[in-house]
N, C-alpha and C positions, 0 to 999 in steps of 0.2 A: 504494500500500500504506500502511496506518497500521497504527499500533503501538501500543498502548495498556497501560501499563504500570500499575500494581496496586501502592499500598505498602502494607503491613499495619501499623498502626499499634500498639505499642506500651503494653498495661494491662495493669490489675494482674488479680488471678485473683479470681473470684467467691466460691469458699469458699475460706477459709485454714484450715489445718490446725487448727485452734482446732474448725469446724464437722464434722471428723472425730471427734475426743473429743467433740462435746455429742453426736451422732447416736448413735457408740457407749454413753455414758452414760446415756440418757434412754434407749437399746434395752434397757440393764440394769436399769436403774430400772425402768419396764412392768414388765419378766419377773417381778423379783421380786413389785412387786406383787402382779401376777394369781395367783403363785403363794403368795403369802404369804395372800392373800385366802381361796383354796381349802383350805390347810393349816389356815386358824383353825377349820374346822367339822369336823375330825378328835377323831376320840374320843380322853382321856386314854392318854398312853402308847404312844399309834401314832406308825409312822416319819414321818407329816405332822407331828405335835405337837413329836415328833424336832429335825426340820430348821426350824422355824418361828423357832427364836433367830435362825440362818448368816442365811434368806434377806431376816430382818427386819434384819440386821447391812450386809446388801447391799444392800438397801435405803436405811436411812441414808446409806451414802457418796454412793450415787451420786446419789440425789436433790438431795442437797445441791450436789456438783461440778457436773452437769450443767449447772442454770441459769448456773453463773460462768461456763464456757465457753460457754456461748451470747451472753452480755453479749461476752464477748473478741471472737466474731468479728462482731459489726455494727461491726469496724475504731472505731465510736465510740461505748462501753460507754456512755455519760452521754445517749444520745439515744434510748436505749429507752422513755421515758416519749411517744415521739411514735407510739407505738401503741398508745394509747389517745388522747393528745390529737386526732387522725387517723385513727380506727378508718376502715378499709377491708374489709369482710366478704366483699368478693369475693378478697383476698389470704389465704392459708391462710396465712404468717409472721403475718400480722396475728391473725388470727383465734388462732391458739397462743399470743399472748400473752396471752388469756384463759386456755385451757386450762389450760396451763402454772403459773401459779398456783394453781388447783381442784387437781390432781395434787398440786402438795408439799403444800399443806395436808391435803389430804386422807390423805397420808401419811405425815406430822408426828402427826396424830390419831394414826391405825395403830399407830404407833409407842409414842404415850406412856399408850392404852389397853394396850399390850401389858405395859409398862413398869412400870404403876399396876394390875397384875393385873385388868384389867375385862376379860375375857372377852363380855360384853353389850354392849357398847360397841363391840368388834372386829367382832363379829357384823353388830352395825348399820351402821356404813362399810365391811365390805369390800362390798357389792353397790354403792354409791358409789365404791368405789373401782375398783373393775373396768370402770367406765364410764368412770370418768377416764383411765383408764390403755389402754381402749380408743381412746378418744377422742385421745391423743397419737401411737397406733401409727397411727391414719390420720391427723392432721395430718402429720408427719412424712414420709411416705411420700410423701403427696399435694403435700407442697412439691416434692418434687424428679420425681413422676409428671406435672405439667404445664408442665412445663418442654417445649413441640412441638421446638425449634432441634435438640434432643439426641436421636436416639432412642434411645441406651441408658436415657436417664432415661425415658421418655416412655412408658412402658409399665406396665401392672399388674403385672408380676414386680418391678418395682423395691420395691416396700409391701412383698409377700407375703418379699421374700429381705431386707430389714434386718427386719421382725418373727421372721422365722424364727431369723434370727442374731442377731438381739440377745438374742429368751430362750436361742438356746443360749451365746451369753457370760454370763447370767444365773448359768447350772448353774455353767459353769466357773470365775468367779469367787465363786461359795456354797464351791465345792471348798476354795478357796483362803483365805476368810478365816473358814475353820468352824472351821479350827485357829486362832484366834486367841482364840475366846470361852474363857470358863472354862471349866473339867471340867465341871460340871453343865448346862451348859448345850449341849455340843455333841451333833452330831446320832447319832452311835455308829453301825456298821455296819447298822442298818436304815434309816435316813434317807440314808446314803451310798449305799445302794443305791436308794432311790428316787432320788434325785440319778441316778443313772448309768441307773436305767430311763429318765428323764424326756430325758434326754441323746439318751439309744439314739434315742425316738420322733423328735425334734425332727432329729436328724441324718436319719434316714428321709424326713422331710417332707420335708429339704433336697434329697434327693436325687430324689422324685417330683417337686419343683416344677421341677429342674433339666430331667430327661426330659421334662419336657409344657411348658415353654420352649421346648427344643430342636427338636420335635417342631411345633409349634406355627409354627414356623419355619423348617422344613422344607415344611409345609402352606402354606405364603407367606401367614401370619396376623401375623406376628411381625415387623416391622419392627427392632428390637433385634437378635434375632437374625442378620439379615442383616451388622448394622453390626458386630456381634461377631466374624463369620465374616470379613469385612475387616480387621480388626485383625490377625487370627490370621493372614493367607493375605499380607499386606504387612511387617507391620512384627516383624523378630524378639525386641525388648524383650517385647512383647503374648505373644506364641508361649512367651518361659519364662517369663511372669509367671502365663500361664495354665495352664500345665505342673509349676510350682513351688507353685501353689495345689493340683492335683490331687491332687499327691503327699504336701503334707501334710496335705490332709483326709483322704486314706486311711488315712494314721500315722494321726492323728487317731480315725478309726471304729475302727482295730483295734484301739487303745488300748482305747475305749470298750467293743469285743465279746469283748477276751480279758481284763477286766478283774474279773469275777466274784467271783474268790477274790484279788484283792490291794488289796482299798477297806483293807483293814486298815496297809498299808502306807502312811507320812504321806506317804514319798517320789512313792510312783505319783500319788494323790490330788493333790499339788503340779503334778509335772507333767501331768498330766489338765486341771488345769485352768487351769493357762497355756495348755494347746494351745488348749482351746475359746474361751478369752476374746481369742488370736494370730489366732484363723480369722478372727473375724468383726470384729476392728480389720481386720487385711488386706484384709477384703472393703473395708470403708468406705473404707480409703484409695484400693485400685484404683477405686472408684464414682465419689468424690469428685476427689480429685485425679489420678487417671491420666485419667481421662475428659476432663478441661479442657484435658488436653495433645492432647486430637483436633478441629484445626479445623472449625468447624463447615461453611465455604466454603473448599475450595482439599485440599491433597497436604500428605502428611508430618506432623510432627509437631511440637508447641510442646515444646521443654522446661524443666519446672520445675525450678528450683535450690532450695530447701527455705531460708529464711534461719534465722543461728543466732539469732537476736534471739527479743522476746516474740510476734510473728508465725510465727516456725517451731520452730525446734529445743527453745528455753527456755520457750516457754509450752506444748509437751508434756509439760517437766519439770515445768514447775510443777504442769499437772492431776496429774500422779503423783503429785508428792509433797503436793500436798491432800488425794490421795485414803490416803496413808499416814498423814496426820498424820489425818482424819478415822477411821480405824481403831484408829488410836492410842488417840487422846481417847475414843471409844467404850467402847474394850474396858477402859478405863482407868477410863471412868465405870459399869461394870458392874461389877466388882471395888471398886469404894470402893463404892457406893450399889446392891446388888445390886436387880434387877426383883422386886417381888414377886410372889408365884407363888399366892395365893390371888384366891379370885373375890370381889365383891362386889355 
């Protein structure tokens, strides 16, 4: 008889929580975008023209946050320039490091055409900018869809479920920082209500993509799926992470369905849109970091301990509080130096 014994060796985890906040942030960023792009071609005084300050407001943070936490997790922020000295076209990180530039600039314009009343201007990059901002929603996806080792990653629902939820954190975070801008500028009960129509559809979507996953998987088409139904049937963590997700996206929808007549309310609006911008951080962390804890070869499960340093707990805070102080400085510099609001 032999015996052959098996030691697992001991590393560090592939994405650290740093690449939870850029994935969520850069999913906000897009959303706004493409919606901020669609809203510039609304007629004077419509709830698109409305809401076009908040999602352009939302805009700003995250665009800016996003790339800083992207630099935090390559573990060594100062060697990003070896993706370009090293360009590798068959790597999709490499490849983003193109994109990902086009995108802010491209959104920086957006922004200060908005800012500098040029309406003609806006017109002229947002169909550039909906390519851009298209173009990150598949880099993005496609990092973590070919990834074979993982099958939760390794599938086309992985793209389709962070674009879905990243514009709906979009909505929910426009909720949130629309009470920030001046009087004149926020988006008033018809623009809050396109917000919560746009909500409604997007949470829909999530729920069709979920049914034709599942189904899909059922059909023994879906590899994912299978792996999913393992987590759920072994490990009891899995069981109320995914039970504890159900039950607040249901909060969640109901919120969003019995919400009609109280957008006028700052309170509800507030928490409306912590929930939605809660859902879809939660998704990313379970994707990201709960996934790493399922060996790829062998039983049971890795557990991650979260460090409180600038790798875990503090460099969360810190995106926070970037992303307050960018709101800050914003709403700060719109109230000294207001947008102006004619065309030229």
């Amino acid at each position: 008889m032999q015996i052959i014994e098996l030691l697992t060796p001991a590393y560090e985890v592939a994405w650290l929580p740093w690449a939870v906040q850029y994935f969520f942030l850069v999913g906000v960023a897009t959303g706004a975008a493409l919606l901020a792009c669609a809203c510039v071609f609304g007629a004077p005084g419509s709830p698109s023209q409305r809401v076009l300050p908040a999602l352009l407001l939302t805009l700003a943070v995250s665009v800016v946050a996003a790339p800083v936490s992207l630099l935090a997790d390559l573990h060594q922020p100062a060697r990003f320039w070896h993706f370009y000295a090293h360009f590798t076209p068959w790597s999709w990180m490499s490849v983003g490091a193109l994109l990902l530039p086009v995108f802010v600039t491209l959104s920086v314009a957006l922004l200060a055409s908005w800012w500098l009343g040029r309406p003609g201007w806006m017109r002229a990059i947002a169909p550039l900018l909906v390519l851009s901002a298209l173009s990150i929603t598949v880099y993005t996806g496609a990092e973590m869809m070919v990834i074979r080792s993982r099958p939760l990653w390794n599938t086309l629902w992985v793209p389709l479920n962070l674009a879905l939820t990243g514009w709906l954190a979009t909505v929910g975070c426009t909720l949130v920082l629309e009470r920030f801008l001046p009087t004149p500028l926020r988006a008033g009960h018809a623009g809050l209500q396109l917000l919560r129509t746009l909500a409604l559809a997007l949470a829909a979507l999530l729920v069709l993509v979920a049914l034709a996953w599942a189904l899909s998987g059922l059909l023994g088409h879906n590899a994912s799926f299978n792996a999913a139904l393992r987590l759920w049937q072994d490990f009891p963590v899995w069981r109320l992470t995914l039970l504890g997700s159900a039950v607040f996206g249901a909060l969640v929808l109901g919120a969003l369905l019995r919400g009609q007549h109280r957008l006028h309310a700052r309170g509800y609006t507030l928490v409306l849109g912590l929930g939605l911008a809660a859902s879809a951080w939660a998704f990313r962390w379970a994707l990201f970091m709960g996934v790493q804890g399922v060996p790829k070869f062998g039983a049971g499960l890795y557990l991650y301990h979260m460090p409180l340093g600038g790798d875990g707990l503090l460099g969360m805070l810190g995106v926070a509080g970037l992303c307050v102080a960018l709101v800050a400085l914003t709403t700060w510099a719109l109230e000294l130096f207001p947008a102006r609001r004619t065309a030229a």
